[in-house]
Structures are given as C-alpha cells and as structure tokens.
N, C-alpha and C positions, 0 to 999 in steps of 0.2 A: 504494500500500500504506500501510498505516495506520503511521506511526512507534511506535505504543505494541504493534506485534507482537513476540510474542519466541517464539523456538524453544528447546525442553526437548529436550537429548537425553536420555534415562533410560539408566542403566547396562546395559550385556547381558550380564543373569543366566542367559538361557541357554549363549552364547558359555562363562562361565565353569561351567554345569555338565556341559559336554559335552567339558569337558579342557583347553579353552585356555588354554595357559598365559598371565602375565602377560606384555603385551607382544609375544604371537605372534601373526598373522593371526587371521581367523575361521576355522573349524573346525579347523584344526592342533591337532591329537595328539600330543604325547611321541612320539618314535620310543623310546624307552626304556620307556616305558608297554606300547607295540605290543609290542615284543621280548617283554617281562614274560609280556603275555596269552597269546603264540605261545609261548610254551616252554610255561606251564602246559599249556595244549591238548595241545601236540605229549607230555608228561608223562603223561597222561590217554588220548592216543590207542594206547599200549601195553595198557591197563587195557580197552580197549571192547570187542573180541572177547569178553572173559570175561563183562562186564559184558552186551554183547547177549546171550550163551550163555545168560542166568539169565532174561532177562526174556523169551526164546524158549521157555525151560523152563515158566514163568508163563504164557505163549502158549497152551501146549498143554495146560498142566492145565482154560484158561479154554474151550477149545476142547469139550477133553473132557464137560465140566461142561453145554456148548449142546448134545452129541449127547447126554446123558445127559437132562437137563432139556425138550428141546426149542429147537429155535432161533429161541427169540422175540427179540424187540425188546432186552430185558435183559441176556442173556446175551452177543448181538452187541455191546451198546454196554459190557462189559468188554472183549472183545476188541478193543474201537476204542480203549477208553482207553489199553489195555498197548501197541499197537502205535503209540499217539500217539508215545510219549516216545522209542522205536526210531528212527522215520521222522525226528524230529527231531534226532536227533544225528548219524544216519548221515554224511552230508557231511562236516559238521564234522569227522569220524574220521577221512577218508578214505574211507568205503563209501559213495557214492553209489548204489551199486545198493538197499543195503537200504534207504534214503530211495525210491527207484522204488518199493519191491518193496511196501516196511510203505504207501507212501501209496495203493496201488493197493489194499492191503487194507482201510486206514483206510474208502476212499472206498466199497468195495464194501458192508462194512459199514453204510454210512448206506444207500445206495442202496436196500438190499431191506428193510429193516426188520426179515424174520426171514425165516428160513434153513430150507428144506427139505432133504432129506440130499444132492440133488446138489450146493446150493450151499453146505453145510457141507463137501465135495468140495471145492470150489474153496478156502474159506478155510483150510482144510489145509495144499492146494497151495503157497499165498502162506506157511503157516508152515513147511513144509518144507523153500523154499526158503531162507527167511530161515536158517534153519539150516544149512544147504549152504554159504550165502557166509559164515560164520562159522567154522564148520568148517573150511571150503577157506582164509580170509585169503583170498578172492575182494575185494580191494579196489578202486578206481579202479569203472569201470564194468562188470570181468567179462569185458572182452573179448568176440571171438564166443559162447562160452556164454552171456553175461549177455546177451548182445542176445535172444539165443533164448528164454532161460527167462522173460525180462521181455513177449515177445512173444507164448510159448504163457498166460500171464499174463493177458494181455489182450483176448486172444481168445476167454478162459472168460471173462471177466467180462463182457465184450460181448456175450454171448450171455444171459446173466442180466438185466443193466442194461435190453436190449432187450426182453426180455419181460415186464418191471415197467413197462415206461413203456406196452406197449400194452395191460397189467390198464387202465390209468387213464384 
C-alpha cells in the first residue's frame, strides 16, 4: 500500500438527522422523543372516528356526484383521493379494518377506470361499510364480522377486476 494513502471519515449527517443523539449509537431515538410522538397519536386517536365520520360524509357526496354525472374516470379518481387519506391513517388509529376496507376501494377504483351502476354498487358497499366501523368503534380488525364484510368485499370486487382484465 502506498504510505501517502489517507482515509477521510466524513461526519454522519444523516445519523444526526434521523434523531441520534450526540454520542448514542447509530439509529437510536430518544425514548423520550418516542413517548412525545405516542401520546400525541394516542391524543388524536380519540379525534379519528369523528374525523373519519366527515370524510365518509365527503365519500358519499363524491359518490353521489359519479351516479349523478356518470362514473367516469374523474369522478372515480375523487373518490380514490378522499378515501387515500382514510386508508392511510386507519392503523395508525387503531382501525385497521378501515385501512383493508378504504385500500380495497382505493385499489378498485384504479382498476376499472369508470364505473357502470353495478360497480358504483360495489363502491357504495366499501362506503357503507366504512361507515359501519365508524359508527360501531368497530376497531382492531372487526373480529368475525370484519373478516366477513372485508370478504363479501372482495368477492364483489373480484368479480369486476376479472372482467376488466378479460375486456383487454
């Protein structure tokens, strides 16, 4: 090896933007930080039932608006955006079923492009229920009901999904 080699460590900028403190391993978090972010949550996961209640109210005006206008492309991908932000916090809340329920609509949504009345029928179905486990504090997975309702769910959309892949 060459005597005039020299090795540069460079600082780890990321290390320090991802919370470590000084002088703690690599990736270590503040347990104190953790606490902080978990109460807020846990503060906010009282607020989400009403909060999903409003944007399920949103749901169904958007809903309304694709039997009224027609269920094209446009009108579906508002109700893909409204039920983005649902699907996404569900968990986080504790409702994992409405994260199944809203991403099985999210996904139905893309899939068909635009909606005849049966399968404006099915996207109903996914907001009806969203509404149910809201209503109910249906949280956790739903138990036997949630398995079923996320099953009959599935089995409508299987049926649609299938028949747009053999249009192609």
């Amino acid at each position: 090896m060459n005597d005039k080699t020299r090795f540069i460590n460079p600082p780890n900028m990321l290390k320090q933007k991802v919370g470590a403190r000084p002088g703690a391993s690599a990736g270590q978090i503040d347990p104190e930080a953790l606490l902080r972010a978990q109460a807020v949550i846990d503060s906010k996961a009282q607020e989400y039932p009403e909060w999903a209640s409003q944007e399920i109210d949103k749901l169904y005006v958007a809903y309304q608006e694709c039997v009224n206008k027609g269920g094209g492309a446009a009108n579906l991908d508002k109700i893909a955006g409204l039920v983005h932000d649902i699907r996404g916090e569900g968990t986080t809340y504790g409702y994992p079923l409405i994260t199944k329920i809203g991403t099985s609509l999210y996904d139905f949504t893309q899939a068909i492009g635009g909606a005849d009345s049966a399968q404006l029928d099915v996207v109903k179905a996914h907001i009806d229920a969203l509404k149910v486990i809201v209503m109910q504090r249906m949280d956790g997975d739903g138990g036997q009901a949630g398995a079923e309702l996320l099953n009959m769910l599935r089995l409508a959309v299987n049926k649609f999904v299938a028949a747009e892949h053999e249009k192609k």
